[in-house]
N, C-alpha and C positions, 0 to 999 in steps of 0.2 A: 791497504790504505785506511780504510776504516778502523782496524785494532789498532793503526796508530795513534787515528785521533780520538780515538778513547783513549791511550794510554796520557796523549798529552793531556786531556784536559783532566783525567786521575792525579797526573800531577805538579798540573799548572793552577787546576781551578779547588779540586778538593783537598788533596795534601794539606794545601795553608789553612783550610780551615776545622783541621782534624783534633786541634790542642781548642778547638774555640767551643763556646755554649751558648746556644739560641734557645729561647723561652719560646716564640713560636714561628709555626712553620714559613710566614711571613717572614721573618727576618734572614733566616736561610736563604728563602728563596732570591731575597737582593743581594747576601752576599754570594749566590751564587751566579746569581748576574752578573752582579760588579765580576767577578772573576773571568767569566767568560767576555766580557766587554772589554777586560784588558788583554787576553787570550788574544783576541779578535784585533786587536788594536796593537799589537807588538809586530816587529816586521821580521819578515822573510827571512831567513839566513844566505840561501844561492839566487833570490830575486830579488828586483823592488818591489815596494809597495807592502801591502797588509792584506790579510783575509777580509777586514773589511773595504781597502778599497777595492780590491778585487770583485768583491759582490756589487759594490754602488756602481762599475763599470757594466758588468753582467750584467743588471735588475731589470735593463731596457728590452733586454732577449726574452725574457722572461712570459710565459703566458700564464693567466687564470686557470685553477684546476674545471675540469669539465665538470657540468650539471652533474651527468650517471658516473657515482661514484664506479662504478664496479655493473659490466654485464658477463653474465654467464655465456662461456661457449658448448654448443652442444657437437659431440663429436660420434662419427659413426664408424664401425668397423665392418668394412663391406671385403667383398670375397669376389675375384674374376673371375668368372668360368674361363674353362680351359681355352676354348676361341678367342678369348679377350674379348668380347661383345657383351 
């Protein structure tokens, strides 16, 4: 699923803008927004709706990332004696 939506948006969102010339990286950057905004905004082929109505429906499930980015687990490689005791 994922190599698809790279592939879409290689050639929904950059393709068109492969003949174009941006002086700086600003300007890229909105059309490459604008491109994904209309990515996002065209509809379903076997559903209704859009990617993004789909998300404004979802947004409410949604929780805040947690404070700890990242804890470490520590693991131990232990051994039974034969009695299992």
């Amino acid at each position: 699923k994922v190599e698809e939506r790279v592939r879409a948006v290689q050639n929904w969102v950059l393709a068109p803008l492969r003949n174009e010339h941006f002086t700086s990286l600003a300007t890229l950057n909105e059309a490459i927004a604008k491109g994904i905004d209309e990515l996002n905004d065209r509809p379903f082929t076997k559903m209704t709706g859009s990617r993004t109505e789909r998300f404004q429906t979802e947004r409410a499930h949604l929780r805040p990332l947690p404070e700890v980015a990242f804890s470490y687990g520590r693991w131990l490689s232990l051994k039974v004696p034969p009695n299992y005791h």
